[in-house]
Steps between C-alpha positions, in 0.01 A plus 500: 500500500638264781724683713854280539708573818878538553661435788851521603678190582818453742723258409913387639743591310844378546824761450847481636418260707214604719133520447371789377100580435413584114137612357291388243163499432192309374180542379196365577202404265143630593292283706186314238174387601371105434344604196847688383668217567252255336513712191863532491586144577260346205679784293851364599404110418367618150820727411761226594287264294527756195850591566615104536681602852560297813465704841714383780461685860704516793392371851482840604298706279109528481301194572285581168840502325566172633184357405513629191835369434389135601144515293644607196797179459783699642675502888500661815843406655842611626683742236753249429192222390306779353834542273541150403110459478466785206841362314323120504164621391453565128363828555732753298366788740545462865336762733666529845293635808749569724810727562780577197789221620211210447426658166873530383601142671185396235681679204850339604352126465264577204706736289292481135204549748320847544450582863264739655401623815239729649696742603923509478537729773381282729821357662669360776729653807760225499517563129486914539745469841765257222581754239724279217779751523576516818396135573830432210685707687432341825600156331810650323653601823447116647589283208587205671111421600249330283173711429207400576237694475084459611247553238410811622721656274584701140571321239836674473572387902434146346703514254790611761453178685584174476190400662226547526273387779113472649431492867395139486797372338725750620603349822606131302726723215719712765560179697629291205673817409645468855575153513767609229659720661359797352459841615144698444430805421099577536257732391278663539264369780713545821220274732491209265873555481568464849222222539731294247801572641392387864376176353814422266772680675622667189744774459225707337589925467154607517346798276253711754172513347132364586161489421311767585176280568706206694729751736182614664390200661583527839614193761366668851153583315514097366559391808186654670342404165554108618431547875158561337448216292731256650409205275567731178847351284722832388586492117788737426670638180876487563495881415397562813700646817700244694301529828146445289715148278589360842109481588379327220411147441545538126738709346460455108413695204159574320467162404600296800299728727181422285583083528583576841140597535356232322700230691551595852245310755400897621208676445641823550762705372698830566690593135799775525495571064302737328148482525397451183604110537196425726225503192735201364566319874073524560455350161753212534397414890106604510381505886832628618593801705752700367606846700706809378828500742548819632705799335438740783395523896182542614470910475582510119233582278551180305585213676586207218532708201781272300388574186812638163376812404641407159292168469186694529602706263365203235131549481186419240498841346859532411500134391196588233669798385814317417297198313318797298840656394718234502494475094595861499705617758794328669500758770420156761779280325797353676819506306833369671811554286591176350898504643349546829266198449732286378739568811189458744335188379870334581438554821136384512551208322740431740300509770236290299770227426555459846116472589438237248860292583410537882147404448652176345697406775218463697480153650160315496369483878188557713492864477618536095153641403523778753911539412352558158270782545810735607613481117122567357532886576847576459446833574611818683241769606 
């Protein structure tokens, strides 16, 4: 019997205005050995054969998960193109390895579709730290802002909004928002918040929550971090701290940090996101030097540890055992109620809309291929 550990998991929590620290947990699957892995991977391509399911997988979660994701005809992406991937493909079973907002933004663009994930209790602290009733409430009392919202999120905290946004799309929405005079009210990520508000110079009432993962990286320890490799570029998630943003040379999301990669004249890299992205950066710029940016100072135990305790919760094991029960047990299903859908899928096809009419308005020049590639990935984590 593999043993499966818990661990308890700190997370913000904003209330009455100030930022309060909330616990969770999350559990951890048992380590495997090559041949486990073997076994259980060859087991996973036959059962989503059988089954007639696509597999899409987060940047994030297990490499094997990734490659299996890519080697069986579905996607490893950003949640928002892992959504839009599953309600394009003709797949009526989409499996979602990664944490519970992905799988329920999935169910809110494929409705008639039956979504699944390896485990649901593997979630998110933006999303836990944004409960939908007090998030309401927090709207009701300013209701001359417009909503928007980041992907990180419930589907009932979409549905609230009137947008909703990614991280590399976010920053163009709130300043056409702007530009009309509008007021914002944000939520829930309070450093991509203020990283949009600097660069637009919005009215934007921030909610105060954050990524667990992204809030550790820290600027002093990146700094050092350079000083050694001096020729190293700095790509940055904009859920990062202010002081570690203002170092970066990038500052994009999943998507743009992995063409950023591909496309910068460097051969070596210092990435402030989770971890898990680096299996996908070595495979899409081979030769490359890519290095963990620091979460700690030199007497912690670990070092660069950026990894979501919730995204490893998605594992080989737990994805077999939900392919063997799937016909009989929805105990792994995702079910959104439909009145909430309907409300949030306004505000992501909003944000859509805008993509594709702003992605039209692009003028042919020099540089149009590379303006191009910020629309491939429109995505958030």
């Amino acid at each position: 019997m593999q043993t499966i550990e818990i661990k308890p998991v700190e997370y913000e929590h904003p209330q009455d205005g100030a930022s309060c620290t909330a616990r969770a947990w999350a559990r951890t699957p048992a380590p495997l050995t090559a041949e486990q892995r073997s076994s259980l991977k060859a087991r996973i391509k036959q059962l989503l054969k059988e089954k007639q399911a696509v597999l899409v997988s987060h940047y994030y979660v297990d490499a094997d998960l990734q490659d299996l994701a890519e080697e069986t005809g579905g996607c490893v992406s950003d949640s928002l193109e892992m959504a839009r991937f599953g309600r394009d493909h003709s797949a009526k079973t989409l499996i979602v390895a990664g944490v519970r907002f992905m799988g329920e933004t999935a169910k809110i663009l494929s409705p008639e579709k039956r979504i699944l994930m390896p485990d649901l209790d593997a979630t998110c602290s933006l999303d836990l730290g944004c409960p939908a009733d007090e998030f309401t409430a927090f709207c009701d009392a300013h209701p001359d802002r417009t909503v928007v919202v980041y992907a990180n999120t419930s589907a009932a905290v979409k549905a609230r909004a009137d947008w909703m946004v990614t991280s590399s799309i976010g920053l163009d929405i709130v300043a056409h928002l702007h530009a009309q005079g509008k007021k914002i009210l944000w939520a829930p990520d309070k450093h991509l918040g203020s990283y949009i508000q600097k660069k637009t110079g919005a009215d934007m009432l921030l909610w105060q929550g954050s990524c667990l993962v992204h809030d550790e990286f820290k600027g002093v320890e990146l700094e050092l971090l350079k000083a050694q490799y001096p020729e190293a570029k700095i790509l940055v998630h904009p859920e990062s701290p202010a002081n570690v943003v203002a170092l970066a040379d990038v500052v994009g999301s999943t998507t743009q940090i992995i063409d950023a990669a591909v496309n910068l004249p460097a051969d070596t890299f210092i990435v402030a996101t989770d971890n898990g992205i680096l299996h996908k950066m070595r495979a899409a710029a081979p030769g490359k030097r890519f290095i963990e940016a620091p979460t700690a100072g030199n007497s912690a135990t670990c070092k660069s540890c950026a990894h979501c305790p919730w995204m490893a919760m998605n594992g080989l094991q737990n994805l077999v055992d939900l392919l063997e029960n799937m016909d009989n047990s929805s105990a792994n299903e995702i079910h959104v109620d439909p009145a909430i859908g309907q409300k949030a899928v306004t505000s992501i096809t909003r944000m859509l809309d805008f993509a594709a009419a702003k992605k039209a308005r692009v003028q042919a020049s020099a540089d149009l291929a590379q303006e191009g590639k910020l629309f491939d990935g429109i995505g958030p984590a």
